[in-house]
N, C-alpha and C positions, 0 to 999 in steps of 0.2 A: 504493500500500500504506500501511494505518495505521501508525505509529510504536508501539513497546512503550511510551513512554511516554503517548501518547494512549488507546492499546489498551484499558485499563481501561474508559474511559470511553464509548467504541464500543459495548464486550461488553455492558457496561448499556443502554446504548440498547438493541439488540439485544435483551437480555431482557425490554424495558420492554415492547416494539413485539410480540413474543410472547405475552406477561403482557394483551395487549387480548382477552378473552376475552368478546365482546356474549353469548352462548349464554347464559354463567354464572347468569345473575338469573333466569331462564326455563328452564333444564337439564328440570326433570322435566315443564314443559309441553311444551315440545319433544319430552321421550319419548314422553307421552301422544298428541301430535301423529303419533308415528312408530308407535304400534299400541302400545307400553308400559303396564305400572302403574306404577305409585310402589314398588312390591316388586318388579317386576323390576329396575328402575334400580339399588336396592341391591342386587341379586343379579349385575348385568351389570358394575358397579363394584367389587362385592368380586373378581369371575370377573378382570378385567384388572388387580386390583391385584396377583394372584396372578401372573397373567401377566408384568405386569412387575416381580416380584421373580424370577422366573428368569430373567430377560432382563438383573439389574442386575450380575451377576459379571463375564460375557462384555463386555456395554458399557461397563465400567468399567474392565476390563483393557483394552478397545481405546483407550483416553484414554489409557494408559501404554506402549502397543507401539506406537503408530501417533500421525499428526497431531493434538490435541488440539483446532486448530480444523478441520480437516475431519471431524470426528466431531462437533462441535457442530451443523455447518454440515447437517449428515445429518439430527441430530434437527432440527433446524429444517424441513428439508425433511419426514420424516416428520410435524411436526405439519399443515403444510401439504393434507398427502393425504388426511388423516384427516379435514379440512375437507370437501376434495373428494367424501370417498365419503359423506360425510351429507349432500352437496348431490346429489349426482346418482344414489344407490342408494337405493331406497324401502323402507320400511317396516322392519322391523326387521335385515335383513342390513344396511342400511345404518348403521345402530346399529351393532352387532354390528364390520364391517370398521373403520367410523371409530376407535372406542374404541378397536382392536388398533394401529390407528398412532397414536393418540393414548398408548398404552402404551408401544410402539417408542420413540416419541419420550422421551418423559417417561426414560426408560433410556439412552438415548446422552447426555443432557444432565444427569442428574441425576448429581453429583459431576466429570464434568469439566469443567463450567460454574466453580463452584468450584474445583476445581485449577488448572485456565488461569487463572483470575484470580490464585489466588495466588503462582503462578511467573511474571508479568508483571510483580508488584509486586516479588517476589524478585529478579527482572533490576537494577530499580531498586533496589535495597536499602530496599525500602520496606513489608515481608512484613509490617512492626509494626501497618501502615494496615488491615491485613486486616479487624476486627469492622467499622470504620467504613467501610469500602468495599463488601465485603456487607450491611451493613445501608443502604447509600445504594442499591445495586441492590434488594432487597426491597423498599426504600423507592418507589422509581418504580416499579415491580413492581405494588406495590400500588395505586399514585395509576392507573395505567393498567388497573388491571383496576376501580379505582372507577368513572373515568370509562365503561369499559366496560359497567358493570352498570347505571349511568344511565341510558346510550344503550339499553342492549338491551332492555330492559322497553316501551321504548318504539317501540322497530323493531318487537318482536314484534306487539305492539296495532294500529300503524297502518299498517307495511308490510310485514307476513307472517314467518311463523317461518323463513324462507330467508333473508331480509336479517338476521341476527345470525350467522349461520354467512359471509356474503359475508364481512360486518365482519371478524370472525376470521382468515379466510383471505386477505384484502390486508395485513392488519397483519403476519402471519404471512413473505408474500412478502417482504416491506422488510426484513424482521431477516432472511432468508435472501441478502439481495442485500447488507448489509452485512457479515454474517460473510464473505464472501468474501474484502472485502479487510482481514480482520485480520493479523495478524504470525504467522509459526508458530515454535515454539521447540523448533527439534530436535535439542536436546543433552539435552531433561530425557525422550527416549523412554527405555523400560528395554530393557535389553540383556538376554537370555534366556540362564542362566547352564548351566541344567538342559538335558536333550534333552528336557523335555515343557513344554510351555506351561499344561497343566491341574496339573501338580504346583506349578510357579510361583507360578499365583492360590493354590491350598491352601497354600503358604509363607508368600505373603503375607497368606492370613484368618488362619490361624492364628498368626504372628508377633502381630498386629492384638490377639485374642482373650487371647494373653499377656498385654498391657499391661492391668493392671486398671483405668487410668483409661480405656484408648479404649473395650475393653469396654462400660463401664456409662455409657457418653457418646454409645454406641451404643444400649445398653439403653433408657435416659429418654426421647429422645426419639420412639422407637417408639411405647412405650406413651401417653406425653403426648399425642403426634398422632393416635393413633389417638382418646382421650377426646374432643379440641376439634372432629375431623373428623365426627364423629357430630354435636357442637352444630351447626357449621355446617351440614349437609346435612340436620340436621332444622329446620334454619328454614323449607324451602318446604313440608313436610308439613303446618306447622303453619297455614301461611298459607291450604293449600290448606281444610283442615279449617275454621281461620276464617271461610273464604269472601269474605278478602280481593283486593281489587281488583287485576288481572295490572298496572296499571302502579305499586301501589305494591309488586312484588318487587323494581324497579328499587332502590328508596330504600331497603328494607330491607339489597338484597346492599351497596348503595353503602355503605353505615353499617359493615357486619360489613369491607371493604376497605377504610377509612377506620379501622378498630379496627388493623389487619394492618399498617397504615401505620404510626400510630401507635406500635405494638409495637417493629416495624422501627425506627424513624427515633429511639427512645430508645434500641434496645438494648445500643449502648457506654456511654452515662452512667447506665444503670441497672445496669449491670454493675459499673461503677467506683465509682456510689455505694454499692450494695448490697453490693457483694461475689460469688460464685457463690453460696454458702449463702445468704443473705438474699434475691436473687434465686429458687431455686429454693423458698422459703419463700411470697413473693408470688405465686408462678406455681400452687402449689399452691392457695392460697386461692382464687384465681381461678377454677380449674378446677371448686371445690368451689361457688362462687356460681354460676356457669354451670350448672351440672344441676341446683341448686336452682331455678333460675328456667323450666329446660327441665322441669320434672315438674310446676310451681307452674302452664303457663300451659296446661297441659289442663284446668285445672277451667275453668268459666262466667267470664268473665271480661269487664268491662268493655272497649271498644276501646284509652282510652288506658292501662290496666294491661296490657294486651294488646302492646302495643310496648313500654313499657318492660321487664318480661319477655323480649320478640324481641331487644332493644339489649342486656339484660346477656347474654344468648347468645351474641350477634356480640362482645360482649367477648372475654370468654373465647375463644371461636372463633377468635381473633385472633392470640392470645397463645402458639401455634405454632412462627408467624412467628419470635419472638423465642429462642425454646428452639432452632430450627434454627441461625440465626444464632450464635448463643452455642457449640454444641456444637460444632460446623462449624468455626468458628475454632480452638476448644482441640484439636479432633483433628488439624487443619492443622498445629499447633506443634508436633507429636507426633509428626509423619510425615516422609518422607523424598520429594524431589520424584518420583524416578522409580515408587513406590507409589503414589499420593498420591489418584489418580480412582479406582483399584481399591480402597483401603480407605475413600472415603467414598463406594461404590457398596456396601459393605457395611453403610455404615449406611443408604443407601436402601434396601436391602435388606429390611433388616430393618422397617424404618419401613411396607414395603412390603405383606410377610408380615400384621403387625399389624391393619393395616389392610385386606388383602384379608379375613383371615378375619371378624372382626369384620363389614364391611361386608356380607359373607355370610351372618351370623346372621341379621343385621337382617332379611332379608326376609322368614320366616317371623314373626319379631317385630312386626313393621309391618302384616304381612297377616293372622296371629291373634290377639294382645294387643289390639292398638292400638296409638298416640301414645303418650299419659303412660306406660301400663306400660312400651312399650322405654325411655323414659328412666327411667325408673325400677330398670328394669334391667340398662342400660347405668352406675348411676351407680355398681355395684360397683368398676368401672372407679380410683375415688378412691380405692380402699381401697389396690389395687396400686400406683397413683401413689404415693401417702403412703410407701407400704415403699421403693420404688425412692428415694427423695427423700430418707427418711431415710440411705439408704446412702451416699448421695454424698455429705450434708452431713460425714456421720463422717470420707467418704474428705479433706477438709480440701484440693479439689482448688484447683491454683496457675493465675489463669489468663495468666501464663505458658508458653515453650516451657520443659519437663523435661530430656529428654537425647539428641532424636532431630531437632533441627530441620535 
């Protein structure tokens, strides 16, 4: 068995060895591969991101009623199956199945990956380490889903769109054979005080929903991810439209995961230099460059203004990473351990929501406008950013724990 104090360090592996996603760089060839358009894809990704925002309450609560790492250990195995059925189910149910346990998963894991890590450092008395320890997990996160998008571009081309899903799905087995033997910490289960378990979680969102900092800590990064997740996934429409080369999507995804990295691996010293306001100030900017660059690279465009265009996208795209990390932490300082996965499965939640409908627009968008007008119309999107941004900079938030740690 791993040690609590090694534990940290495992969990990341584990996430890292997850985070090897070969598909990614090639995702919507792969659909096309499987009988898809490019507008179903956003229609089947908005459909599961739906999915797994109802699927984030219940899995989130299971991270506070139940073992926190055999609920990890579950969605690990979930991601794994969802491998399995777009290897061995053909055509679009194959799609279809994978993506729901690729939902599955994404929901057992999303906020008690975080939680367990921040009550492992809390064992240690070391809960202060939290931005720089998730931002070190992000960090290899990222490096391994680069290294991923390298390889995959490349599998796909020379040895078939099944070798990038194998990839996936052995990387995936190893992080399920290492959560095994992590530590489990069963004094921070919640004890069920009520006779309903459903009145519970509604005490606890709504407790959550009280606090006007977790609120709108909830709020920002929804809407934020939802703007950079449209750059990033409209990077392969544009390449395809380009009539760019299938082994440079590898170099492109690698660039936009090297951006993510990047984001990641400063986002304690840009928090400490900036401050949250001056932070949330640069992040807007950014968002605002990225859709300029995504509506600018529909016109006629030279190849090499053509990538540099693609590269401030993957910026932006990027810079997510870092808005998770940041919020993620301040609501951790805010919460109470035996809460902890149930209220930041609220904010996947919502994160969730945002982003399924959104992603749902898009396909009739993609499939009647065009390219440049969705982003074009997607870059409304900055406006609500801007409002939301301004309000937290008023809120004057501390990023310190307040009065619930």
């Amino acid at each position: 068995m791993i040690s609590i104090k090694n534990a940290p360090n495992y969990l990341i592996l584990a996430r890292t060895l997850q985070w090897a996603i070969f598909p990614l760089p090639v995702i919507m060839l792969l659909y096309q591969y499987k009988g898809a358009s490019i507008g179903d894809f956003f229609l089947i990704q908005g459909i599961f991101a739906i999915f797994t925002f109802m699927l984030e309450i219940p899995s989130g609560y299971m991270g506070d009623l139940f073992s926190r790492k055999n609920v990890i250990s579950l969605g690990f195995f979930s991601f794994m199956m969802g491998n399995v059925m777009w290897l061995f189910i053909p055509g679009l149910s194959g799609i279809v199945c994978g993506e729901a346990m690729f939902a599955v998963s994404h929901s057992l894991c999303s906020g008690t990956i975080e939680a367990y890590l921040y009550d492992l450092l809390k064992k240690e008395h070391k809960e202060y380490k939290m931005n720089k320890k998730l931002g070190k997990m992000e960090t290899y996160s990222g490096i391994s889903m680069m290294l991923a998008t390298l390889t995959g571009g490349f599998l796909y081309e020379h040895i078939g769109p099944t070798a990038v899903i194998w990839g996936s799905l052995w990387a995936t087995f190893l992080a399920l054979l290492i959560s095994f033997f992590l530590p489990d910490i069963p004094e921070i289960r919640r004890h069920v005080t009520s006779n309903s378990k459903i009145k519970d979680v509604l005490n606890i969102s709504q407790t959550a929903f009280k606090n006007n900092e977790i609120k709108w800590l909830i709020i920002y990064p929804s809407l934020f991810g939802l703007g950079t997740l449209i750059l990033m996934w409209g990077l392969q429409p544009i390449m395809i439209a380009k009539e760019i080369p299938v082994y440079v999507f590898g170099f492109v995804g690698a660039f936009n995961m090297m951006c993510r990295v990047g984001w990641s691996s400063s986002s304690a010293k840009l928090c400490n230099l900036l401050g949250i306001n001056g932070l949330i100030k640069l992040l807007l900017f950014v968002v605002i460059i990225g859709f300029g660059a995504a509506v600018s690279v529909g016109y006629p465009t030279p190849l090499p203004l053509t990538f540099l265009l693609l590269g401030m996208m993957a910026i932006a795209a990027g810079s997510h990473i870092m808005v998770k990390i940041v919020t993620t932490t301040l609501i951790n300082h805010r919460i109470q351990s035996d809460e902890r996965a149930t209220v930041l499965s609220l904010k996947s939640m919502a994160d969730k929501l945002f982003s399924g409908i959104g992603l749902i627009l898009l396909k009739p968008l993609f499939d009647i406008i065009g390219i440049q007008q969705t982003f074009l119309v997607s870059s409304s999107l900055i406006l609500m950013t801007a409002v939301v941004s301004y309000h937290l900079i008023k809120m004057q938030i501390e990023p310190q724990p307040t009065n619930r740690t």
